[in-house]
Backbone as ProteinMPNN parsed JSONL, in Angstrom:
{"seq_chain_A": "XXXXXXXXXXXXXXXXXXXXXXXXXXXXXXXXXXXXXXXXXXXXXXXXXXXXXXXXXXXXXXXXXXXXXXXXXXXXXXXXXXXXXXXXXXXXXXXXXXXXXXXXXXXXXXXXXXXXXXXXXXXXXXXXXXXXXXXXXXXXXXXXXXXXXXXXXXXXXXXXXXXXXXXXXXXXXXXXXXXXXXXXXX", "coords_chain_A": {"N_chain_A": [[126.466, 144.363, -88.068], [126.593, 142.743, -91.213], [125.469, 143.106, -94.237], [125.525, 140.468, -97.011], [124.668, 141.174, -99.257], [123.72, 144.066, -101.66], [121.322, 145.974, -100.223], [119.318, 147.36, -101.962], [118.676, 146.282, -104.129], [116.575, 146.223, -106.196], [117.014, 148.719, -107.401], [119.583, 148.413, -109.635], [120.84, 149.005, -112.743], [119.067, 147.801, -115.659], [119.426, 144.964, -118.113], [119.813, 145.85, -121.687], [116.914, 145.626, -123.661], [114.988, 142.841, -125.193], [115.288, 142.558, -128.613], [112.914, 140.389, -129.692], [111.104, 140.198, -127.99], [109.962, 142.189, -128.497], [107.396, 141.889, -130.595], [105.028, 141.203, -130.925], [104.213, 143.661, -130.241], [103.855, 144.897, -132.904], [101.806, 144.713, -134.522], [100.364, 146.616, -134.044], [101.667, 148.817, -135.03], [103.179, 151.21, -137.028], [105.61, 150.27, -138.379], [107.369, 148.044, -139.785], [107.867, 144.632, -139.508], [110.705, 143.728, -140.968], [111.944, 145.859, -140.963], [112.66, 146.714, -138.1], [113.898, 144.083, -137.377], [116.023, 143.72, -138.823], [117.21, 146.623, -138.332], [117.882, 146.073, -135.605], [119.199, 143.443, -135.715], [123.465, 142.512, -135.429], [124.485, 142.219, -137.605], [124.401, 143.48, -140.058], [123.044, 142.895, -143.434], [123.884, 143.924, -146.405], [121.945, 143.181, -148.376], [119.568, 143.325, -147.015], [119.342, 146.492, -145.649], [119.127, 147.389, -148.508], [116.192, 146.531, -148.424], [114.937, 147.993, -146.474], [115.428, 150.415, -147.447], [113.35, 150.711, -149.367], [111.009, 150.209, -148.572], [107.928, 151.843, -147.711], [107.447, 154.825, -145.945], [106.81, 155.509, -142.749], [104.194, 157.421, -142.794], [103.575, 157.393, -145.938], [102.301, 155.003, -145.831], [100.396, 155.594, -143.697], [98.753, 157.646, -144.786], [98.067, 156.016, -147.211], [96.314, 153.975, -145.982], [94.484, 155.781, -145.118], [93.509, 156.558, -147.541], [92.298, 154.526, -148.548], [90.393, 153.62, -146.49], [88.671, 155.503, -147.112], [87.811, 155.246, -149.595], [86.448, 152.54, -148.996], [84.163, 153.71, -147.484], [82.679, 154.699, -149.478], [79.51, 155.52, -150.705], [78.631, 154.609, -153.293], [79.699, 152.264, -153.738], [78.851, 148.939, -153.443], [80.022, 146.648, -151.728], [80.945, 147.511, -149.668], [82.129, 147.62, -146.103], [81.594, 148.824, -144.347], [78.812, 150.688, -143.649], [77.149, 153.86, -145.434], [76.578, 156.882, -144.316], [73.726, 157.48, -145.548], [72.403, 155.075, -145.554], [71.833, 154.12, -143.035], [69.028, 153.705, -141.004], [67.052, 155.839, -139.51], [66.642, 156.562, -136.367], [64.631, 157.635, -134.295], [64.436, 158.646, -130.959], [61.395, 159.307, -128.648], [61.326, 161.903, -126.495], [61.074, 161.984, -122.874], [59.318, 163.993, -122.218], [57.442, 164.128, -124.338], [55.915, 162.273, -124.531], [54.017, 162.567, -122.9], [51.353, 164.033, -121.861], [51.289, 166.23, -119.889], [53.545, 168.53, -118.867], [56.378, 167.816, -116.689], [57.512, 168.507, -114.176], [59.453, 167.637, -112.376], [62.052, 165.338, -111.755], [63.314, 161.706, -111.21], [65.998, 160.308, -109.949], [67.784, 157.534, -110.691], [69.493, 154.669, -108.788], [72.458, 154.185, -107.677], [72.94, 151.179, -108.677], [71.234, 151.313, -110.535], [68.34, 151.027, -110.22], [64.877, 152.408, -109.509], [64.701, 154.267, -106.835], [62.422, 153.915, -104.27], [61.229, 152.659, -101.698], [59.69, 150.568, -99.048], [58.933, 151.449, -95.654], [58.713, 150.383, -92.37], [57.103, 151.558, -89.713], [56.374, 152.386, -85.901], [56.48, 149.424, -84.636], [55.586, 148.161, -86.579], [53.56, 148.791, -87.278], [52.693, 150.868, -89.127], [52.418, 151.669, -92.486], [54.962, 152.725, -94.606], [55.832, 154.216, -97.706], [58.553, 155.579, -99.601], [60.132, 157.879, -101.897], [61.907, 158.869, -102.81], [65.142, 160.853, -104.072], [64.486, 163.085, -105.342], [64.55, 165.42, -108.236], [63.241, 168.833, -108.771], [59.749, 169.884, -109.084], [58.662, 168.769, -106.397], [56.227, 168.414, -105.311], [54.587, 168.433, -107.475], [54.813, 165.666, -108.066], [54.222, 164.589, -105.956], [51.303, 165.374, -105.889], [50.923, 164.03, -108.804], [50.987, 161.138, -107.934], [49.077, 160.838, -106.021], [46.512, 161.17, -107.295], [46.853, 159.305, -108.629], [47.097, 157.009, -107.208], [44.853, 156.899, -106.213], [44.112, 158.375, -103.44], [43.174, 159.458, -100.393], [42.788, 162.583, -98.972], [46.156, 164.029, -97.687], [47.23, 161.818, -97.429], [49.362, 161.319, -98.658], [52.454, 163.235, -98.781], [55.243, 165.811, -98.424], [58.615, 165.098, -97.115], [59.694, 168.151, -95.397], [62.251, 168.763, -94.501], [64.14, 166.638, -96.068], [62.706, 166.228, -98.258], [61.937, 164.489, -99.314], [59.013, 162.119, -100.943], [56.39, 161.175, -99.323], [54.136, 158.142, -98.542], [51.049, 157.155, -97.076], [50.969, 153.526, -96.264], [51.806, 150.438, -98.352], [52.786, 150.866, -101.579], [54.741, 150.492, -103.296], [55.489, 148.653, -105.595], [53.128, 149.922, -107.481], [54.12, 152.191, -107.833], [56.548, 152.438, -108.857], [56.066, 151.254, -111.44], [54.543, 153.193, -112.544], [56.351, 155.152, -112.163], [58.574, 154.269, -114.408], [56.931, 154.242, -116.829], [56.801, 156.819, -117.136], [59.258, 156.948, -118.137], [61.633, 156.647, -116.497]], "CA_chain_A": [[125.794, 143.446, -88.942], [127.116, 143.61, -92.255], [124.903, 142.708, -95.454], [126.392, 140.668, -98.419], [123.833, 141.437, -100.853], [123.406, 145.379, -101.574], [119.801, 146.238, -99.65], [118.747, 148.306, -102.529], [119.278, 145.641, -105.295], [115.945, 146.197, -107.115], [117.774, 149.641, -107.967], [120.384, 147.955, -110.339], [119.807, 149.277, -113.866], [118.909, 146.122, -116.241], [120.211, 144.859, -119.636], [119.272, 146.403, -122.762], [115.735, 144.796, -124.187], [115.355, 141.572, -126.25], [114.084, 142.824, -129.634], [111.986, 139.823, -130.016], [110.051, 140.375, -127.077], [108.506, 143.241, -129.178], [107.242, 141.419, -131.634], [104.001, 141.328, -130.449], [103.59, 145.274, -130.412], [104.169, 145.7, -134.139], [100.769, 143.933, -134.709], [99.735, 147.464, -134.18], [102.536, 149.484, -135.487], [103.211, 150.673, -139.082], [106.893, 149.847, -138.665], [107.183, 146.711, -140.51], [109.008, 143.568, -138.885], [112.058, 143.381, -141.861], [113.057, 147.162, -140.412], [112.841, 146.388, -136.792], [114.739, 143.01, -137.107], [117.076, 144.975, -139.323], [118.02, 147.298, -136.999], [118.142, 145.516, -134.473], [120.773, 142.427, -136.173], [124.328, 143.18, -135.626], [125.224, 141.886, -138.872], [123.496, 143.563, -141.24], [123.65, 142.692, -144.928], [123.31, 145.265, -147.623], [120.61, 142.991, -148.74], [118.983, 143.577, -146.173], [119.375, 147.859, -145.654], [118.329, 147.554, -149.772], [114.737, 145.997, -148.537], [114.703, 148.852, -145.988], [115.318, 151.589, -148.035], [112.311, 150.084, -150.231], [109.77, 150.22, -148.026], [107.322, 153.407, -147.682], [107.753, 155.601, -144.753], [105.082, 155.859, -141.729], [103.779, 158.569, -143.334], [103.096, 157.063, -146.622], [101.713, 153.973, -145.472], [99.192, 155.703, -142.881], [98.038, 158.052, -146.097], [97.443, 155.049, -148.199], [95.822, 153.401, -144.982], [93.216, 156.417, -145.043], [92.611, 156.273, -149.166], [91.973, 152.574, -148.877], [89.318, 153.217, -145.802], [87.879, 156.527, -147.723], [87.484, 153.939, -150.907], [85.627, 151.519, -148.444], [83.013, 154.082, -147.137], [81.952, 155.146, -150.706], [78.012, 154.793, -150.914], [78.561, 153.675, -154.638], [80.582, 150.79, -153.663], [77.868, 147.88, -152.435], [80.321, 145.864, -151.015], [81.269, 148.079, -149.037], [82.298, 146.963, -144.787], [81.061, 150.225, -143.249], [77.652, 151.052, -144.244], [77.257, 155.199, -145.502], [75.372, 157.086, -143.352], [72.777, 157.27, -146.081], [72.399, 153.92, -145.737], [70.992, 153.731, -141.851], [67.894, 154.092, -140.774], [67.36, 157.086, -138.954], [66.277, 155.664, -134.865], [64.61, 158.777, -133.134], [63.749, 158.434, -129.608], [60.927, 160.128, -127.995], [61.894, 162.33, -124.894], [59.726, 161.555, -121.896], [58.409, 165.012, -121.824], [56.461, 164.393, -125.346], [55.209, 161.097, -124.688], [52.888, 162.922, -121.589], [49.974, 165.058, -122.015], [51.171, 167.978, -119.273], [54.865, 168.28, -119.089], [56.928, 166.98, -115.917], [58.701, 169.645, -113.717], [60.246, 167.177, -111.613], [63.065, 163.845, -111.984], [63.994, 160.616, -110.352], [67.41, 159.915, -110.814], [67.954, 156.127, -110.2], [70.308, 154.475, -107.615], [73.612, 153.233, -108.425], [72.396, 149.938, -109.03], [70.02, 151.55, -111.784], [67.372, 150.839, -109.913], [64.488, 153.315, -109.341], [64.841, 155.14, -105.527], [60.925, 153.383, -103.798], [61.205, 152.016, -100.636], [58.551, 150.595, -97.987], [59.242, 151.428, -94.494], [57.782, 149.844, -91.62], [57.17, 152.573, -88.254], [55.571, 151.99, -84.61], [56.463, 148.054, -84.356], [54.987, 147.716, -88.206], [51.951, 148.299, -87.38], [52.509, 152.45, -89.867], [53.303, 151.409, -93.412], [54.872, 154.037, -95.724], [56.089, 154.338, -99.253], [59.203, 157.126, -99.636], [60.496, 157.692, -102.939], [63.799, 159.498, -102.724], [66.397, 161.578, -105.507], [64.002, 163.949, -106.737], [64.699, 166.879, -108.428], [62.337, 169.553, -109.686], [59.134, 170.433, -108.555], [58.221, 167.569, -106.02], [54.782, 168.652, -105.351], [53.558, 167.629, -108.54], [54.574, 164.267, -108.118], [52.865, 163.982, -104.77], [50.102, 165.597, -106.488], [50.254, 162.608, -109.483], [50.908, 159.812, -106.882], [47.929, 161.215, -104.917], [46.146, 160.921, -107.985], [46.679, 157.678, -109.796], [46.842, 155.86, -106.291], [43.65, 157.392, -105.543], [44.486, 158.305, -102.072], [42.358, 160.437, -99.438], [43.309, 163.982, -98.896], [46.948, 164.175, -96.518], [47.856, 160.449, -97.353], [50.941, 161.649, -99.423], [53.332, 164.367, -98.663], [56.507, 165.796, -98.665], [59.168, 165.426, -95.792], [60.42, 169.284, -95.378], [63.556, 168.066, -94.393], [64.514, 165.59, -96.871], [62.746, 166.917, -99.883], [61.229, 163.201, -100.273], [57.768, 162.085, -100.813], [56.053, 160.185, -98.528], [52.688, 158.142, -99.221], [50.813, 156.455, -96.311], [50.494, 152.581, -97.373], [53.024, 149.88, -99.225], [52.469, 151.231, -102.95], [56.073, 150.474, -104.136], [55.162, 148.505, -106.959], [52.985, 150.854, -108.5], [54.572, 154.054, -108.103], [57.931, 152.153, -109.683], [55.659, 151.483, -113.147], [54.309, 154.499, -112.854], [57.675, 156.255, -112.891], [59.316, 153.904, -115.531], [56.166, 154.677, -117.968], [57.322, 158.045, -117.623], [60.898, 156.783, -118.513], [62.775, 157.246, -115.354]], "C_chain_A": [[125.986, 143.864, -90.385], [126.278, 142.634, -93.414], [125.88, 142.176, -96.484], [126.045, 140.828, -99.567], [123.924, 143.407, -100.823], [121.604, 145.33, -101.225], [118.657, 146.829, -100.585], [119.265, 147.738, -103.802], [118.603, 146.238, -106.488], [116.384, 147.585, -107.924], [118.209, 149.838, -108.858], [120.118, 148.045, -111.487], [120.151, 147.756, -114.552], [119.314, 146.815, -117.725], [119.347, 145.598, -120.23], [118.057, 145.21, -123.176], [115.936, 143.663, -125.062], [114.195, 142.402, -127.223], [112.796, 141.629, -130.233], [111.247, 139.838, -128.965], [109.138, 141.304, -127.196], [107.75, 143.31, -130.167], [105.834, 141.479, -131.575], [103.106, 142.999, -130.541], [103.153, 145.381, -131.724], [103.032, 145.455, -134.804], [100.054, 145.529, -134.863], [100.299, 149.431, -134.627], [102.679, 149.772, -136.886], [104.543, 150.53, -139.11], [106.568, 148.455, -139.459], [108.637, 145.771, -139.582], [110.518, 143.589, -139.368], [112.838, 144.314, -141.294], [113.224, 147.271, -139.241], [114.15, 144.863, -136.969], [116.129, 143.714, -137.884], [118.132, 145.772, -138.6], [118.225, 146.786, -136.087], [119.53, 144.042, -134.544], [121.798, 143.337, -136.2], [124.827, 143.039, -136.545], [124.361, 142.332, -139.882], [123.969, 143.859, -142.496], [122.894, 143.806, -145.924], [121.703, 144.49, -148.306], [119.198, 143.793, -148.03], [118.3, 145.075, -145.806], [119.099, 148.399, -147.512], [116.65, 147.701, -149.412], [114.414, 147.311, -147.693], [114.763, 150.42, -146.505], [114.041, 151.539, -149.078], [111.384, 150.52, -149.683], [109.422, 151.493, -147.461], [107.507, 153.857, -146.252], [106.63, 155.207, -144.097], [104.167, 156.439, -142.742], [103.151, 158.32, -144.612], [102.281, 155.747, -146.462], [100.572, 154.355, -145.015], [98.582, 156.526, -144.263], [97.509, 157.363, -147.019], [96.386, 153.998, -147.257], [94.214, 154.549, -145.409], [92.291, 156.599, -146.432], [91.875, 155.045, -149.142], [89.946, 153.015, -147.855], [87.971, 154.534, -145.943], [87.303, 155.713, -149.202], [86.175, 152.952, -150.179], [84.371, 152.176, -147.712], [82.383, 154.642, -147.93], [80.729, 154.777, -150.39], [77.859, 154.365, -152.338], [78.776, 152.303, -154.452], [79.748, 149.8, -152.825], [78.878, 147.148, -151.613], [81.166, 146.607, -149.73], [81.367, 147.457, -147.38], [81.455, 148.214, -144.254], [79.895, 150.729, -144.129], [77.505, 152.939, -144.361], [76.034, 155.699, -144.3], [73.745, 157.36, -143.512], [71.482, 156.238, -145.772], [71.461, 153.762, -144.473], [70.04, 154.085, -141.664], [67.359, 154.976, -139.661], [66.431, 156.53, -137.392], [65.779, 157.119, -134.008], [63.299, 158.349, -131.793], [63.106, 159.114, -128.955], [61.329, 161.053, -126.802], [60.684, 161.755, -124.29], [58.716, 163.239, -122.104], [57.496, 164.638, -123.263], [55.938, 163.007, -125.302], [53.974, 161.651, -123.61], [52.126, 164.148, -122.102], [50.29, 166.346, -121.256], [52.758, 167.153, -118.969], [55.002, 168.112, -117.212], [57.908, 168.081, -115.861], [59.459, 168.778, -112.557], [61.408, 165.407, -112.13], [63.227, 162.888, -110.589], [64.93, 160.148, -110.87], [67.24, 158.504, -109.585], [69.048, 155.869, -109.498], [71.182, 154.416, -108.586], [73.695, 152.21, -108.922], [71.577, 150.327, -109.954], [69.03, 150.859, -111.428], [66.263, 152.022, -109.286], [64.45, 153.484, -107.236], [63.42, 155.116, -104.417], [61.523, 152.45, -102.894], [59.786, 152.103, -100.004], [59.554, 150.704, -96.538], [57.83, 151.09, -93.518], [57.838, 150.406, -90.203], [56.321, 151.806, -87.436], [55.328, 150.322, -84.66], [55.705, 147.938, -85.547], [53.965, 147.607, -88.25], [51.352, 149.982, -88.508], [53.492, 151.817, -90.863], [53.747, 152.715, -94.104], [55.623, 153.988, -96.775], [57.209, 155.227, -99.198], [59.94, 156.547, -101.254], [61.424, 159.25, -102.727], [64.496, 160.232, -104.163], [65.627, 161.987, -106.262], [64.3, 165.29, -106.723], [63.316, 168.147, -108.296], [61.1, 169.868, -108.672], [58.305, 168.79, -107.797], [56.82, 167.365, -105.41], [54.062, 168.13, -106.35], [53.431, 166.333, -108.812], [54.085, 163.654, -106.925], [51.333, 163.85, -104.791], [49.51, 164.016, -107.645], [50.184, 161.529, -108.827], [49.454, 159.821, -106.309], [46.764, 160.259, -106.265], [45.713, 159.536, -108.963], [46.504, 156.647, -108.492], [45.214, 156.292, -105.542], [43.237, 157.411, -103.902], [43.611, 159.157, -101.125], [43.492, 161.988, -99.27], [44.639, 163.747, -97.501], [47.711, 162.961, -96.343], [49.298, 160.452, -97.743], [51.426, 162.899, -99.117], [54.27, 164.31, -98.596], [57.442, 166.023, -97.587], [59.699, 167.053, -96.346], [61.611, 169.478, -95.232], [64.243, 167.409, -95.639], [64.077, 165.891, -98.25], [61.858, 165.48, -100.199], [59.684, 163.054, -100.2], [57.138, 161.109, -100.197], [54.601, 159.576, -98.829], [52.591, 156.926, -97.765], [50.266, 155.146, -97.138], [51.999, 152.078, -98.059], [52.613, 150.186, -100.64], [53.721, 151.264, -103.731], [55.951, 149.9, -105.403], [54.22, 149.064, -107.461], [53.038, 152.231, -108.522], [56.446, 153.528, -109.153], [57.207, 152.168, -111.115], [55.159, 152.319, -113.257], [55.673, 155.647, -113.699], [58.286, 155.274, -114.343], [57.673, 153.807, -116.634], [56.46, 155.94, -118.627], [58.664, 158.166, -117.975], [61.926, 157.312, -117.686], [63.499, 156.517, -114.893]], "O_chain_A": [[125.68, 144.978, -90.811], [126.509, 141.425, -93.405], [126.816, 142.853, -96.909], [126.666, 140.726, -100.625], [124.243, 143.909, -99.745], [120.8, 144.718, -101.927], [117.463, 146.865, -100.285], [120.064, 148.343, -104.516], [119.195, 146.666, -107.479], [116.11, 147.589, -109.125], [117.934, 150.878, -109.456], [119.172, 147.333, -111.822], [120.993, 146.91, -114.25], [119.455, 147.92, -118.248], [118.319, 146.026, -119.705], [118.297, 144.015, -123.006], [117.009, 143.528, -125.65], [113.034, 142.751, -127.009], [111.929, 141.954, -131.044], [110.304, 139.103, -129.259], [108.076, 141.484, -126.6], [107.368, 144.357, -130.69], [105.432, 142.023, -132.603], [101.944, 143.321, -130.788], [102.068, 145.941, -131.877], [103.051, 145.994, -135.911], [99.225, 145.673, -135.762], [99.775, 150.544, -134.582], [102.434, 148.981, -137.797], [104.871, 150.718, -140.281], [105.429, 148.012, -139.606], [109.771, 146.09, -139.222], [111.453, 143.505, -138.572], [114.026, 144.119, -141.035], [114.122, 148.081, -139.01], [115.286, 145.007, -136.518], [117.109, 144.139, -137.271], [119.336, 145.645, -138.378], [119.197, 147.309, -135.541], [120.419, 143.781, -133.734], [121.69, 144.483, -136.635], [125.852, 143.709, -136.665], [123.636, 141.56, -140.509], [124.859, 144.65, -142.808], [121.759, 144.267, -146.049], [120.674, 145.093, -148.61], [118.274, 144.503, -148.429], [117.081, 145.154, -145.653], [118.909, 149.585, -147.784], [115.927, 148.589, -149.865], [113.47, 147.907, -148.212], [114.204, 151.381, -145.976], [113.833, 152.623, -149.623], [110.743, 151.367, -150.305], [110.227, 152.202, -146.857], [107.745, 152.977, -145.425], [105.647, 154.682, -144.62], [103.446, 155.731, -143.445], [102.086, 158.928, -144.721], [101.425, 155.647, -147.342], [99.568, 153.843, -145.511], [97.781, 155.812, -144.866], [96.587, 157.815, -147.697], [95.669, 153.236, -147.904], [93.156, 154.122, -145.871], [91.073, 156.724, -146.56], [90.874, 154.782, -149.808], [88.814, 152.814, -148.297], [86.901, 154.63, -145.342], [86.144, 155.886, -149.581], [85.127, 152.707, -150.777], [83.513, 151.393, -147.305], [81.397, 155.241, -147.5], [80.63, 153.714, -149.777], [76.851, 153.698, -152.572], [78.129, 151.375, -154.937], [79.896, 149.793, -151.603], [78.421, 147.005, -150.479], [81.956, 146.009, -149.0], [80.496, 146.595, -147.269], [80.446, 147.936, -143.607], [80.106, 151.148, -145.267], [77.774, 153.478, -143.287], [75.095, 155.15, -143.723], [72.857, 157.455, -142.666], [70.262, 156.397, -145.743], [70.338, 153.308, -144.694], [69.871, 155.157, -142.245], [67.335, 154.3, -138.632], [65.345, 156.025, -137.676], [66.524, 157.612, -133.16], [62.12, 158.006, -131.711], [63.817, 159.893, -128.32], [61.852, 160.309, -125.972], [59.686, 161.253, -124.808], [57.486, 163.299, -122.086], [56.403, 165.155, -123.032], [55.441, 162.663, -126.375], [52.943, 160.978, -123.616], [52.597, 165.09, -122.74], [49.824, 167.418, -121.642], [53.081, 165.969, -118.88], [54.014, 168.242, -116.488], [58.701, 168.528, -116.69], [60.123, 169.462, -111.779], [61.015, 164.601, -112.973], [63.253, 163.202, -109.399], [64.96, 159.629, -111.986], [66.862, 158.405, -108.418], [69.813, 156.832, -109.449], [71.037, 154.511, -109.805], [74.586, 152.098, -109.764], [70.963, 149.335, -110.345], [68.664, 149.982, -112.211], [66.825, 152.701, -108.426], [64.086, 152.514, -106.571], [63.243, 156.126, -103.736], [62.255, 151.539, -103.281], [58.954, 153.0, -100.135], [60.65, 150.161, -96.403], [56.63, 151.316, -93.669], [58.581, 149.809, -89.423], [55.652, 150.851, -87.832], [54.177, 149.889, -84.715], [54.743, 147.256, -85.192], [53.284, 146.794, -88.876], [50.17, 150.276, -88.688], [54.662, 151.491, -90.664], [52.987, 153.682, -94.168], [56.546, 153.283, -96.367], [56.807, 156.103, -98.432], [60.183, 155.406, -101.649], [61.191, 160.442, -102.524], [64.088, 159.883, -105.271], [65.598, 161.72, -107.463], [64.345, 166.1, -105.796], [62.465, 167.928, -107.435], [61.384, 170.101, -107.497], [57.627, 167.97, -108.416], [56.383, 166.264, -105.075], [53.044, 167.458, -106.186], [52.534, 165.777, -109.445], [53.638, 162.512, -106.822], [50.51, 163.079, -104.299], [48.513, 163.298, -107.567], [49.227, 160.806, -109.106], [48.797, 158.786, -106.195], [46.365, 159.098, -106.174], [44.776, 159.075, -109.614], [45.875, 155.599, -108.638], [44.733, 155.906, -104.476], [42.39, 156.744, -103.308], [43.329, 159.987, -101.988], [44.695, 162.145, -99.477], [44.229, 163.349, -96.411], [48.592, 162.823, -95.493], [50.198, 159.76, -97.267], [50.579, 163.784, -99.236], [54.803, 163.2, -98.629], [57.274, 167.08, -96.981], [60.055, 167.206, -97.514], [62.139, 170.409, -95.839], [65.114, 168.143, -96.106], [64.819, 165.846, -99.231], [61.177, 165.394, -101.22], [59.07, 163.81, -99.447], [57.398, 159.987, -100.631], [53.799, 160.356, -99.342], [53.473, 156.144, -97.41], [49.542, 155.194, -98.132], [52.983, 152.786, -98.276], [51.728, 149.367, -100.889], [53.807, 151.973, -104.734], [56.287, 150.586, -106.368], [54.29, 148.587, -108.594], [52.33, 153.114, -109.006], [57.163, 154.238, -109.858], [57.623, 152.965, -111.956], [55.124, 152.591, -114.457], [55.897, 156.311, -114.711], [58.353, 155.932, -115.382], [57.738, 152.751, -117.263], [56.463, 156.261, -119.815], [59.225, 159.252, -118.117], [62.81, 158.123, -117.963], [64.33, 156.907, -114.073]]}, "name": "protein", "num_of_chains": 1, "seq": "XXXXXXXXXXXXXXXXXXXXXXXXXXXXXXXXXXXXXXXXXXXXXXXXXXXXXXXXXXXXXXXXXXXXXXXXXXXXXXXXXXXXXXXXXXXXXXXXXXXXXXXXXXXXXXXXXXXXXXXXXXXXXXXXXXXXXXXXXXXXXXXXXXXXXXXXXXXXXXXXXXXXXXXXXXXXXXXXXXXXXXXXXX"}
């Protein structure tokens, strides 16, 4: 069985480039179009290799590129595009630990979905509700301890699987152990 194409065409090296098909790049180039088309015509007229010897190098171009945009971040200059850094208004964001009265030895890192880690589960045919709140770091006692606390729960209602590390709270309390934690910015 004899092939009349070669099997291994896509192989075949290809023509040399069309210089106007790179016309489009230079948009972000400091070559300039006149010295690309330039070089690239086979007829080129001394006019032409005049205009190219004219025009500033890379090198001087990007240097006058960075005076121009050192000129434009002056804080003298009002009209300035780029505001100095004088100029902004300084944005500082509390941490969570100083917005709370006793500091916070433990974290909830949120799902992938950036959503906080509170589930209800439903045991023994749904008739045993429970709360688990999942991906904590730190010391997870104390947040069984504040859960206990703010949900005002009976002694043994909340604890921590030994296994799993998570906290368990007898009871659906998912929506307010989620604004709980995002008060504390989690």
């Amino acid at each position: 069985m004899a092939l009349s194409q070669p099997v291994l065409s896509f192989l075949r090296p290809l023509g040399p480039p069309n210089p106007s098909s790179f016309r489009h790049l230079l948009r972000f180039s400091t070559a300039s179009r006149s010295r690309l088309e330039a070089s690239t015509s086979p007829l080129s007229t001394p006019a032409t290799a005049a205009s190219i010897s004219s025009t500033p190098s890379p090198t001087q171009s990007r240097d006058a590129d960075i005076a121009a945009a050192e000129a434009a971040t002056d804080a003298d200059n009002p009209t300035s595009p780029i505001p100095s850094s004088k100029a902004l208004p300084s944005k500082r964001f509390p941490s969570p630990a100083s917005q709370t009265q006793k500091e916070l030895r433990f974290h909830v890192a949120r799902t992938p979905s950036n959503f906080l880690p509170v589930y209800k589960d439903a045991k023994a045919g749904g008739n045993k509700h429970l709360t688990t709140v999942r991906k904590i770091s730190g010391d997870a006692t104390q947040l069984k301890d504040e859960l206990s606390e703010l949900l005002a729960l009976p002694k043994g209602h909340a604890f921590i699987n030994p296994v799993t590390g998570h906290v368990v709270v007898k009871g659906w309390y998912k929506d307010q152990i989620v604004k709980y934690l995002e008060s504390k910015n989690f």
